[in-house]
N, C-alpha and C positions, 0 to 999 in steps of 0.2 A: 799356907804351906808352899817351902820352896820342891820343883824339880828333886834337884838335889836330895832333899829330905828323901824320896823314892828311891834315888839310890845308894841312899846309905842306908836305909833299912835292908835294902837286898842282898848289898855288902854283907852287912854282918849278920844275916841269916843263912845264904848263901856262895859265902866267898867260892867256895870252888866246883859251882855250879856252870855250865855251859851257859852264859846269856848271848851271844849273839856265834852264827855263824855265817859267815858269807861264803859260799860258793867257789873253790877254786882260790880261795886267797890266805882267810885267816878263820880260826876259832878262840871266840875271848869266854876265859871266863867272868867271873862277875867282881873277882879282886882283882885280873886284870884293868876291866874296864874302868875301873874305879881309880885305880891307884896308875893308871894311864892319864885318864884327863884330866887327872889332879897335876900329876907333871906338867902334860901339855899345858895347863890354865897357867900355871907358875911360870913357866917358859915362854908365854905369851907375855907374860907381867913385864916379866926381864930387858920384854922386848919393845916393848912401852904403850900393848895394847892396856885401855883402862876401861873401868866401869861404864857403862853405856855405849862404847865403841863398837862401831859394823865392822862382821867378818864376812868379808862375800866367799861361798864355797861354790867352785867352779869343777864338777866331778860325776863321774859316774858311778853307780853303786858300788861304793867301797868303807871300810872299816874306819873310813878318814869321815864320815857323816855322824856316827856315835863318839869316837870321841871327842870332833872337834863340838856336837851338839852339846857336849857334858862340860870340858871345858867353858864352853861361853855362859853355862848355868851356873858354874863354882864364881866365874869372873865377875858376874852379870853384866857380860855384852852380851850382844845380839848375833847370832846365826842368819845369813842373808843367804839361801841355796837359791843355784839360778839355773834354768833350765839350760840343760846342755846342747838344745835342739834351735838354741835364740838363733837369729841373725845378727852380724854386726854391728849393726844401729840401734837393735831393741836391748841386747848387751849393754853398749854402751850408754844407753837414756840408762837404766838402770844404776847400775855401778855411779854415775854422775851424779845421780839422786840419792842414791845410800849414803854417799860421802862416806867409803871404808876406811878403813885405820888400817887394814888388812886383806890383800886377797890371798888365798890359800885355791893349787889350781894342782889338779893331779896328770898324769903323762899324758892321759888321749886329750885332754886340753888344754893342755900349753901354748899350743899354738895360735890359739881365741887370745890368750891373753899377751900384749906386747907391755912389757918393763914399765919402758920409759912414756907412756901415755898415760898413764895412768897417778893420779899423784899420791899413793900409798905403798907403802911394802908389799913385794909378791914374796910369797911362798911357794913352792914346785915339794907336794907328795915323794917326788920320785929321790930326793937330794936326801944326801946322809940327815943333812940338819932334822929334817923333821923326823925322822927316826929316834935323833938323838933328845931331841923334844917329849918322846912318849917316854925314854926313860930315865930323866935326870931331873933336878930340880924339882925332888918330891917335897913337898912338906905340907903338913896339915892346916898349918894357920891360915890358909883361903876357903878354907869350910865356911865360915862365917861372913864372908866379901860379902854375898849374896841376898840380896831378899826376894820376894813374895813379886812383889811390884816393877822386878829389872822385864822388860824384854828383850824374851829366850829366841825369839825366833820372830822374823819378818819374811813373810811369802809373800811375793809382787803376782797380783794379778790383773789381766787384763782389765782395763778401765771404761767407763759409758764415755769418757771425756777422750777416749782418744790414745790414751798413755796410761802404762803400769800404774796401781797404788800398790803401796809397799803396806801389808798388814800387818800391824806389831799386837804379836800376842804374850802377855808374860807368862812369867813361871807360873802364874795365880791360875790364870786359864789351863795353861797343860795340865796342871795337877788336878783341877775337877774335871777337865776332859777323861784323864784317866780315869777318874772315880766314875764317870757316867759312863764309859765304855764298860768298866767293869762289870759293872750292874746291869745294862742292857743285855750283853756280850757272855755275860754268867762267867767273864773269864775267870780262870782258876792257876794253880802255881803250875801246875802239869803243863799247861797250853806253850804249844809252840807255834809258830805264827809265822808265815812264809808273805815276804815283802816280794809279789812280781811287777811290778811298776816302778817307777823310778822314783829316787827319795826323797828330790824336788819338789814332786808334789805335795801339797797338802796332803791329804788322805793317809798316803804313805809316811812323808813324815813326820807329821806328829806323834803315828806309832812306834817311833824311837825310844819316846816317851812312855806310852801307853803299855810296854810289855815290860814293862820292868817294875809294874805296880808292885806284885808278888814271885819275883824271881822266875818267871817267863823266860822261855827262851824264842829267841826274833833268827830267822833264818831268811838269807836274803839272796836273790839271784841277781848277776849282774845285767840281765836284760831277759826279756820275756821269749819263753818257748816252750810250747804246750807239752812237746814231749820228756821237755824234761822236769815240766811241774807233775806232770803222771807218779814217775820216775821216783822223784826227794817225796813227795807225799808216800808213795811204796816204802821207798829205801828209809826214808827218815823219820815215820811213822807221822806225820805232819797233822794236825789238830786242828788249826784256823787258817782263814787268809781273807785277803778282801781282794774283789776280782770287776772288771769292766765287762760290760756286757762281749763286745768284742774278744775279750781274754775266754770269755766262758763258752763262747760258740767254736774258739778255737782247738779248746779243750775237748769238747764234745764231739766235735767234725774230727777229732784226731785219728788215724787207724789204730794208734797206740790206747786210745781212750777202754777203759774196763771198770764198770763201778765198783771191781773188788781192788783194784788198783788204789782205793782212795776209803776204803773203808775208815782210815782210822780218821778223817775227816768229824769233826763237831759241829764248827759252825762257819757258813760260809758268807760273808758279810758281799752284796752284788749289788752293782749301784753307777755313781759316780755320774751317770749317763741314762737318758731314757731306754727304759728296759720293755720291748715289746712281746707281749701277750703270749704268742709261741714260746718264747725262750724261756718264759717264768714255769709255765705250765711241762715244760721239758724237765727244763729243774725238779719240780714236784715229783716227777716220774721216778727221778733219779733217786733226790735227796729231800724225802716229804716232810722232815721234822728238823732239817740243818740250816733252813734255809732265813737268812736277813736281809733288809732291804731299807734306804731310806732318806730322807732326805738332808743335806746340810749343806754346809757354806765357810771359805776359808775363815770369815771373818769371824768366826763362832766356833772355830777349830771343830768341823766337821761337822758328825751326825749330831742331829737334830730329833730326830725320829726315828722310829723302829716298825717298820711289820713283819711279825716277831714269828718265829717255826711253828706257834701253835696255829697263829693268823692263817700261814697258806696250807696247813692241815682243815680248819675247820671253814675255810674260803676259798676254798680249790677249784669251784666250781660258782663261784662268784669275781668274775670277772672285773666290775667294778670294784670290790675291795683290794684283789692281787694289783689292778693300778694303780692303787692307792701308796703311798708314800708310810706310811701307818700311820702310828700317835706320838706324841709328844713322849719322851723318856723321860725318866727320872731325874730331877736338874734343871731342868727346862719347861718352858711355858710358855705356849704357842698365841695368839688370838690373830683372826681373822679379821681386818678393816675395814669399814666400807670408808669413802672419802671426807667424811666430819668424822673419824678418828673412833667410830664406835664400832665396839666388837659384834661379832654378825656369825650367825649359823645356815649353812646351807644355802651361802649365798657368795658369788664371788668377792675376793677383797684383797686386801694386803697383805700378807703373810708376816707380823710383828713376832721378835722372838726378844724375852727375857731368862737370861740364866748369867750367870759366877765364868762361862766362858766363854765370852763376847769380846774380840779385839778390845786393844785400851785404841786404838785410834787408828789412820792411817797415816804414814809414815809423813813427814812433813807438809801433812793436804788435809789443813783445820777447817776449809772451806769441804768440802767432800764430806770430812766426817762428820760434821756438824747435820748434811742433811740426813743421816743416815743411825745419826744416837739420839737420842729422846729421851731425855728423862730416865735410864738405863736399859731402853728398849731399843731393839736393831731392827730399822723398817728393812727390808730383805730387798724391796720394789720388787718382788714375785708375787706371784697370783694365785691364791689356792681358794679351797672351799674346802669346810671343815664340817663334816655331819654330826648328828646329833651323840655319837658314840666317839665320838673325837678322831675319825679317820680321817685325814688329808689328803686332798688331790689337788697334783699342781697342774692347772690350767693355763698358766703360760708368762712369762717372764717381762714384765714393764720395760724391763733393761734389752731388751731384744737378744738378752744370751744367749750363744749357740753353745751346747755340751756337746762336745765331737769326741768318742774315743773315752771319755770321761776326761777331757781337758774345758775346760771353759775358754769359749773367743767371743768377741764382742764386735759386730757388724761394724761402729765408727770407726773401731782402729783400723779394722781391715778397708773399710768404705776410702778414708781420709788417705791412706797410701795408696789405692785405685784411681782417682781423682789427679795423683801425681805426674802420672805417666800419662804424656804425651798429647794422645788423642781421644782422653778421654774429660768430658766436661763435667757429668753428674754419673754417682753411682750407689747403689743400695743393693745392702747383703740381708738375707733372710738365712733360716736355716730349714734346711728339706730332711723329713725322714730317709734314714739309710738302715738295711739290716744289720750291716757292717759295724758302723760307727755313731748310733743311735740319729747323728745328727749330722750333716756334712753343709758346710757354704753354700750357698747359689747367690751368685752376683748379676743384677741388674746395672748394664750400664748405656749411659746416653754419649754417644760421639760428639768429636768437636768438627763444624759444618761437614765436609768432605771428608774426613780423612778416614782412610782404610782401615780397616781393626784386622790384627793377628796375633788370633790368640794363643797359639807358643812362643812369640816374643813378648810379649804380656808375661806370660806365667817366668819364662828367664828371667826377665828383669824383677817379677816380685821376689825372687829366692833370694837375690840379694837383700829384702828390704823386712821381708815377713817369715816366721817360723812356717816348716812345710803343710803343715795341719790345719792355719790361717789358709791360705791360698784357696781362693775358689774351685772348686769342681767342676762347677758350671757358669757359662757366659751366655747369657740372654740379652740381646741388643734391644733399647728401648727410644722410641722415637719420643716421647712425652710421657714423666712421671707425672702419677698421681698424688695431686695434693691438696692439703687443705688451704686455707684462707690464708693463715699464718707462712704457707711455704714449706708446710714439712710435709714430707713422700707418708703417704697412705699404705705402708708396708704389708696390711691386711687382702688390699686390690693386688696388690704383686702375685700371691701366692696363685688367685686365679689364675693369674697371666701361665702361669706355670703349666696348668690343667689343661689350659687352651694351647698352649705351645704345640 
């Protein structure tokens, strides 16, 4: 089943139904939305985007993410959204990697993107043309362009290697993502679903997708602020959302915060990021039977697992299982590795996941994907322990991921730009507990002989080079990393160092 097929059933059960509303800009309804990116897809044709073509979407939340998403599924190209937070160079490695047929770039970022550097058509939101795109060159005979196996969407995320992978997920995956959110999530046609993250992300967007299973309506803010998520949840009678641990302390520290403000709240999906013990336990106080939690991954279009409203009802005071990640959801099939490949309880291992919504690959990196598919299984290179009732804890990430914020970074990228600058000869990122941002950088670095270290011309020059949320927090000056026989920094000795600092 294509995408598409989701929204054309909701079309024709719901044409004049509210499906999306964004904030300050637009309200679509559902024969909108519909008979919108059908234009758009045709008006992309015209224009000599073709089947399997990258669109790169360069934008902040706006009504330009649904239709141009729905478009690329009638086409069957690919949606490439990039985060608006890049710096120049990480921008640029990307887009040169995508090789787009298309950039589509809205007013607050036009000026990221230059014309003439680039060697594809741009597109600018703010110009009549694309107006004239959503509503002309309607016609139905691109219903059919599409299949099951195009991909809808490629999210680039940071890499163990140093540099972005480009995740291509198809229609195939979105549509049993939906089906398995459904089912987990109890969503229902009533649910309305508040997007406060950007729609860049994974998590977020693939919910583009995910609310429009049964004529859902998606309300989306154009950038995060607790008072006013109070506020549309009041004003708007607001049903779902999925929120950062960060996002949820913010909400809660608010002077504006009231838990009748939010009554009409169902289910609150919190995650994305390590979630520490006070704040879950706060939650419960709040909201004892709304509450979700769990674990996943872009390349498997999200959740993965569920510990579900009855979990922290009848686990409330079981500490160990509230850190627990829950259980595998419906769709999905978890086992636990130990290193000869066999499945293990109760013991640490490799977090292997098989389901219908597993990336088809990494975006021209057959060397990558190859270590990473098996036989239709996704080794994760994460570390859990799976008890005997099939709860999951994640113990710690092979890949050295840091989740900061609910964003994932990855220590080489950040290490191998560190290393760049000047006077510095070796360097290692670990991630340290923050209340704030579950997880934040800490950089170990070694100097070269003599030279003086200053660390706010460090951090100037990284803003050129690295997104702000990469950047170290901390600089620990190291005279002799720990290593093994082989040469590689003993990351586990680091953390003491830390302790003793």
């Amino acid at each position: 089943m294509r995408i598409v097929d989701l929204l054309e059933r909701s079309y024709l059960l719901y044409k004049n139904k509210l499906a999306v509303f964004v904030f300050d800009e637009e309200e679509i309804k559902y024969s909108d939305l519909r008979n919108r990116s059908i234009s758009l897809a045709n008006s992309l044709k015209l224009r000599g985007i073709k089947k399997n073509d990258r669109i790169i979407l360069l934008a902040d939340n706006s009504s330009v993410y649904f239709y141009l998403s729905f478009a690329c599924s009638y086409l069957g190209a690919s949606l490439v959204p990039l985060n608006t937070g890049l710096s120049q160079i990480e921008r640029d490695y990307i887009i040169s990697n995508a090789e787009p047929a298309l950039i589509v770039v809205d007013k607050n970022n036009k000026n990221n993107i230059k014309k003439v550097k680039y060697n594809c058509d741009v597109l600018f939101t703010d110009k009549s043309i694309y107006s004239k795109y959503l509503n002309s060159n309607y016609s139905e005979n691109i219903l059919y362009d599409s299949r099951e196996s195009d991909i809808n969407l490629i999210i680039y995320t940071s890499g163990t290697t140093g540099k972005p992978k480009g995740v291509c997920l198809s229609q195939k995956a979105l549509y049993y993502n939906a089906m398995t959110a459904c089912i987990s999530q109890n969503l229902n046609h009533s649910d309305k679903f508040l997007s406060m993250t950007p729609l860049y992300h994974a998590s977020a967007g693939v919910r583009i997708f995910t609310m429009i299973i049964d004529g859902q309506t998606h309300y989306v803010m154009n950038h995060f602020d607790p008072n006013k998520v109070i506020e549309h949840f009041y004003n708007y009678k607001l049903t779902t959302t999925i929120a950062v641990p960060n996002q949820i302390s913010r909400i809660l520290n608010s002077k504006n915060f009231d838990k009748k403000m939010l009554n009409s709240l169902r289910f609150l999906v919190y995650g994305a990021a390590p979630t520490n013990l006070k704040l879950i336990k706060k939650l419960i106080s709040y909201f004892p039977n709304k509450l979700c939690q769990g674990y996943g991954l872009t390349e498997t279009v999200s959740q993965l697992t569920c510990l579900t409203p009855n979990d922290h009802i009848l686990y409330k005071n079981n500490d160990q299982i509230l850190m627990s990640v829950g259980r595998e959801i419906s769709g999905v099939k978890i086992e636990i590795r130990n290193n000869k490949g066999k499945s293990i309880f109760n013991e640490v291992g490799e977090i292997c996941v098989q389901t219908e919504k597993i990336m088809h690959g990494y975006w021209q990196n057959s060397k990558e994907t190859k270590k990473v598919l098996d036989n239709n299984w996704f080794k994760t290179g994460d570390l859990g322990i799976k008890d005997d009732n099939g709860y999951i804890q994640i113990v710690g990430r092979s890949k050295d991921m840091i989740i900061s914020g609910g964003v994932n970074l990855y220590p080489l990228e950040i290490e191998n730009t560190l290393i760049e600058y000047s006077c510095i000869s070796e360097a290692a990122v670990i991630g340290i507990n923050s209340d704030e941002w579950g997880e934040i950088p800490y950089a170990f670095i070694k100097l070269k002989g003599t030279e003086q270290f200053d660390e706010m011309s460090l951090k100037m020059w990284l803003e050129d080079r690295l997104t702000k949320y990469k950047i170290p927090k901390f600089y620990q000056i190291i005279n002799k990393f720990p290593k093994t026989r082989t040469g590689k920094i003993m990351k586990h000795k680091l953390k003491i160092l830390i302790n003793e600092s």
